[in-house]
C-alpha positions in Angstrom: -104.3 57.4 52.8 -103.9 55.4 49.6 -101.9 54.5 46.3 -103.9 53.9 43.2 -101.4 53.5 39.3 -105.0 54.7 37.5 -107.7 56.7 37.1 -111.0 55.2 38.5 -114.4 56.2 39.8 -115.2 54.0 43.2 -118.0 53.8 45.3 -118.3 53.4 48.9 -120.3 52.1 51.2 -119.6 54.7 54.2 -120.4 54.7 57.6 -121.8 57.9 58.4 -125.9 57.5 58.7 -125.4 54.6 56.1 -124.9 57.2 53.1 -123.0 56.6 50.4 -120.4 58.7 48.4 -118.2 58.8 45.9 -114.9 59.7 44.7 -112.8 60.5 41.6 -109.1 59.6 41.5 -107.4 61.5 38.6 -105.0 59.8 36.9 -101.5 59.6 37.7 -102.2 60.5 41.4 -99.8 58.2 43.8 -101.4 59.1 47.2 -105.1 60.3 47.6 -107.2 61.9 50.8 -110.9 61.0 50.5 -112.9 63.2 53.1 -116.6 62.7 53.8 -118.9 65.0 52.8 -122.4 65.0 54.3 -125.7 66.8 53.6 -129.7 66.6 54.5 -132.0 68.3 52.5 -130.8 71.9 52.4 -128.5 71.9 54.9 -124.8 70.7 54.5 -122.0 70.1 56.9 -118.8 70.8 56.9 -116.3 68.3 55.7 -113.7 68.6 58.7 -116.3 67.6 61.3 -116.1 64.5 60.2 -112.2 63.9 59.2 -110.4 62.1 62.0 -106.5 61.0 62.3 -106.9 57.3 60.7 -107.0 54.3 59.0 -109.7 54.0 56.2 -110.9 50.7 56.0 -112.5 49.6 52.6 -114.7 46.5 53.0 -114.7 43.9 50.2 -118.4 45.0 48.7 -116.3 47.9 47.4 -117.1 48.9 43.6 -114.5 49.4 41.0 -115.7 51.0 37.8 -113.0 52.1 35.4 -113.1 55.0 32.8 -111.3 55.2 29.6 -108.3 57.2 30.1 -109.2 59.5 27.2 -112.4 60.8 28.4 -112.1 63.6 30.7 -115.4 64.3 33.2 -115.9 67.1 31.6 -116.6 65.5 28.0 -119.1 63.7 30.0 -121.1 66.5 31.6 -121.1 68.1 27.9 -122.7 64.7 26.2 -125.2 64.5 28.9 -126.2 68.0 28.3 -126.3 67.8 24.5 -128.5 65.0 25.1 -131.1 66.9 27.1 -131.2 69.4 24.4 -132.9 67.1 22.4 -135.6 66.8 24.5 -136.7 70.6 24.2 -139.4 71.2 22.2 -138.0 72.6 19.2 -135.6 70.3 18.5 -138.1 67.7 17.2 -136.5 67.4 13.4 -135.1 63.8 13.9 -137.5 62.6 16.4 -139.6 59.0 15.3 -142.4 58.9 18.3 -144.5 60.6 20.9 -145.5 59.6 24.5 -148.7 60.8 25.4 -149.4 61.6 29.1 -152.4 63.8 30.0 -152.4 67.0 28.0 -148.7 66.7 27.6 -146.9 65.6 24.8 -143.1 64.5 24.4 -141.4 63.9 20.8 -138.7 61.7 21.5 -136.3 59.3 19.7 -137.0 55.2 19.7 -133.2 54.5 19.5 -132.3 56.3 22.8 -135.5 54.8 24.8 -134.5 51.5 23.6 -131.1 51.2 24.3 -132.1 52.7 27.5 -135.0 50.4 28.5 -135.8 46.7 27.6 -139.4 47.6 28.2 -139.2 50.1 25.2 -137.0 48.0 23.1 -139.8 45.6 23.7 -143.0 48.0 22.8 -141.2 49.5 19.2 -140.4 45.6 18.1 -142.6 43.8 18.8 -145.5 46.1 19.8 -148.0 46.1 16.8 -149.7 49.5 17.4 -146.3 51.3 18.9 -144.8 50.8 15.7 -147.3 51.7 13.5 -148.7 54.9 15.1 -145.6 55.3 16.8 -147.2 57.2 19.6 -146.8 55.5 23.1 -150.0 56.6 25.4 -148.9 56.6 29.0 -151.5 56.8 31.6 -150.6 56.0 34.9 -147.8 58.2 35.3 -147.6 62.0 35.8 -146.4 64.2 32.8 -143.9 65.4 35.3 -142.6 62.5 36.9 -142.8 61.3 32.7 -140.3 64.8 31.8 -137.9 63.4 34.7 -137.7 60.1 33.6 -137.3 60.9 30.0 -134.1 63.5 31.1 -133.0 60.5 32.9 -132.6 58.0 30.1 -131.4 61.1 27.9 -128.9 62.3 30.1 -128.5 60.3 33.7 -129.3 63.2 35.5 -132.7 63.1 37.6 -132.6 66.9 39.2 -134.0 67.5 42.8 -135.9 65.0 44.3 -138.0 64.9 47.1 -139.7 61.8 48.8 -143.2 62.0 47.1 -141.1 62.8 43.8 -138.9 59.4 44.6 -141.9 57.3 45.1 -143.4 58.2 42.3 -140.4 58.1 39.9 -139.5 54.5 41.4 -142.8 53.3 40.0 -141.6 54.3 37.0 -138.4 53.0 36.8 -139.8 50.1 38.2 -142.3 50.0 34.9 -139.6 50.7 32.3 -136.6 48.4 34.0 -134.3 51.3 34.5 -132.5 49.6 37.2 -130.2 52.3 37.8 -133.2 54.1 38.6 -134.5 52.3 40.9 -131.5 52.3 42.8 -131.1 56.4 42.6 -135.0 56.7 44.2 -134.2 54.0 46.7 -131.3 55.2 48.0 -132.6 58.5 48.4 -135.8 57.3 50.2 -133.4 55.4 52.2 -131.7 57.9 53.3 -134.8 60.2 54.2 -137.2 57.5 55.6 -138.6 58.7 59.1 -141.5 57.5 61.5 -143.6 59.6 59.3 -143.1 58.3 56.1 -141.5 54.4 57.4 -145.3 52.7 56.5 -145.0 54.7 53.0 -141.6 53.4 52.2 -142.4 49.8 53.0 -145.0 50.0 50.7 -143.1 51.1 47.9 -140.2 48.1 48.3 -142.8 45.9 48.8 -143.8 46.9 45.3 -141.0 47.9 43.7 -137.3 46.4 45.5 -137.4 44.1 48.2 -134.7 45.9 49.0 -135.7 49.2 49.9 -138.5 46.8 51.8 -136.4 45.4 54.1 -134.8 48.6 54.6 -138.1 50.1 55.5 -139.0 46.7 57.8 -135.5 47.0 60.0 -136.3 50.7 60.3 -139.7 50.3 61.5 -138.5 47.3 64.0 -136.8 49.3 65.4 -138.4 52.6 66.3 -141.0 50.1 68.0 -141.1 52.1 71.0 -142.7 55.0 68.5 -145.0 52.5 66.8 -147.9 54.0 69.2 -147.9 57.0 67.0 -147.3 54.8 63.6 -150.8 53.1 64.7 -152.6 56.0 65.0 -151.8 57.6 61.7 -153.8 56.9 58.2 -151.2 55.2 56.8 -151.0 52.1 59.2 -155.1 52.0 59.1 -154.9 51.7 55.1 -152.0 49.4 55.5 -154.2 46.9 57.6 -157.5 47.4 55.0 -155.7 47.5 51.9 -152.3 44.7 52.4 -153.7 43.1 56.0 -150.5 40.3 54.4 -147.6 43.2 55.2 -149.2 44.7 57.8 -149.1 41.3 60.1 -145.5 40.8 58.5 -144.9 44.4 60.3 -146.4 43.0 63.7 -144.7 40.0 63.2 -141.2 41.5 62.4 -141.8 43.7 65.5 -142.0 40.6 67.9 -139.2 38.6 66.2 -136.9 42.3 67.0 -138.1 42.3 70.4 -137.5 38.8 71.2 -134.0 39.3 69.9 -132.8 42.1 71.9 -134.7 40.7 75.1 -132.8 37.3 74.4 -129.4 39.6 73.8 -130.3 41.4 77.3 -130.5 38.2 78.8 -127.4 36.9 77.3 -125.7 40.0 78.6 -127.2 40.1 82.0 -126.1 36.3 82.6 -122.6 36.9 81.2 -122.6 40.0 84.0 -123.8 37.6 87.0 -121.0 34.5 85.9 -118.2 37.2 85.8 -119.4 38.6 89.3 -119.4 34.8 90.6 -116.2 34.5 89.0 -114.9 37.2 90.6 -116.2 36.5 94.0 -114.7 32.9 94.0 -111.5 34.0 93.7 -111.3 36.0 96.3 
């Protein structure tokens, strides 16, 4: 339970499976009950399975970000989806450029993707050909992962995402500095990394946030009793043929782990044995 004079949107880091969540406090509000609310994929679980009789305990990493008192949530939700309208395709009147991508096409404005993304900004001042055709050619992104990243920039909003679909899209954040972005697909990968997919998601921080790499590392290290089946699988074979560097940072992490919790185990095990001595000499 706690006391907050003003209206502001905080982020936590919470404990539960290392998600994270968020919570609005409307202004004017003196006391405030923030429940947990927890999903995976489709299915969702109820909040009071996780609401216990307590103290919440905010740690000092907590995030403050405060709104004008003005603008109500709602306004908010309304601008973004204005914005989005003005990616559909009739509503081309006051566009300036075109990305090309494929067979697709997309007529969009250079004052929104610049404000949006330095890399952009960059390509309609100072890029020569940009600014004169003012068509962008875009060829190592997919028109769809393109369409979500645009909607993105227009309007904040990234729709359902899946983990091929948040690998992909973090390239292209990545690409077009869209930090906020980037943060969005990692977390997400974060929070749906498995043994399956582990090898995949290293990759991608090793290429994209160093982040989400060490993430992926601590993850791997330590489902090490299941890397017999990461060793067997395609993506651990391409791993040592195509980045031998990470994969031998993989083996190497692995021992460093193991030699930790052994040397932990034997901490324990001789604190065990002095307190049964202890015990024995006094009586």
């Amino acid at each position: 339970m706690m006391r907050y004079q003003s209206r502001k949107l905080m982020r936590y880091q919470s404990c539960l499976l290392h998600r994270k969540f968020k919570h609005l406090i409307e202004a004017g509000c003196t006391t405030t009950q923030i429940l947990l609310e927890y999903s995976i994929g489709n299915s969702s679980f109820n909040l009071g399975s996780y609401s216990i009789t307590g103290t919440l305990s905010i740690p000092s990493s907590i995030v403050y970000k405060g709104y004008a008192k003005n603008i109500p949530v709602g306004s908010l939700m309304e601008l973004a989806s204005d914005f989005e309208r003005l990616l559909k395709p009739k509503a081309t009147d006051f566009t300036d450029v075109n990305l090309k991508c494929e067979n697709a096409s997309f007529s969009v404005h250079k004052n929104i993707l610049s404000v949006r993304s330095s890399v952009f900004a960059a390509m309609f001042t100072t890029g020569v050909k940009e600014k004169r055709e003012n068509k962008v050619n875009i060829s190592d992104i997919s028109p769809q992962v393109l369409k979500t990243m645009l909607i993105y920039i227009y309007t904040g909003k990234t729709g359902e995402l899946s983990v091929q679909s948040a690998g992909e899209l973090l390239f292209a954040a990545d690409k077009y500095q869209l930090q906020a972005l980037k943060r969005v697909c990692s977390d997400y990968l974060k929070s749906f990394v498995s043994v399956e997919n582990a090898l995949n998601t290293l990759v991608l921080g090793h290429l994209h946030d160093n982040e989400l790499k060490v993430f992926a590392m601590d993850f791997i290290c330590n489902s090490r009793e299941e890397f017999e089946v990461l060793e067997k699988t395609t993506e651990w074979t391409n791993l040592r043929e195509k980045r031998p560097s990470l994969a031998m940072d993989v083996l190497t992490s692995m021992v460093k782990s193991k030699d930790k919790k052994l040397k932990k185990e034997t901490h324990s095990q001789i604190i065990g044995i002095m307190h049964i001595l202890i015990t024995k000499t006094k009586g």
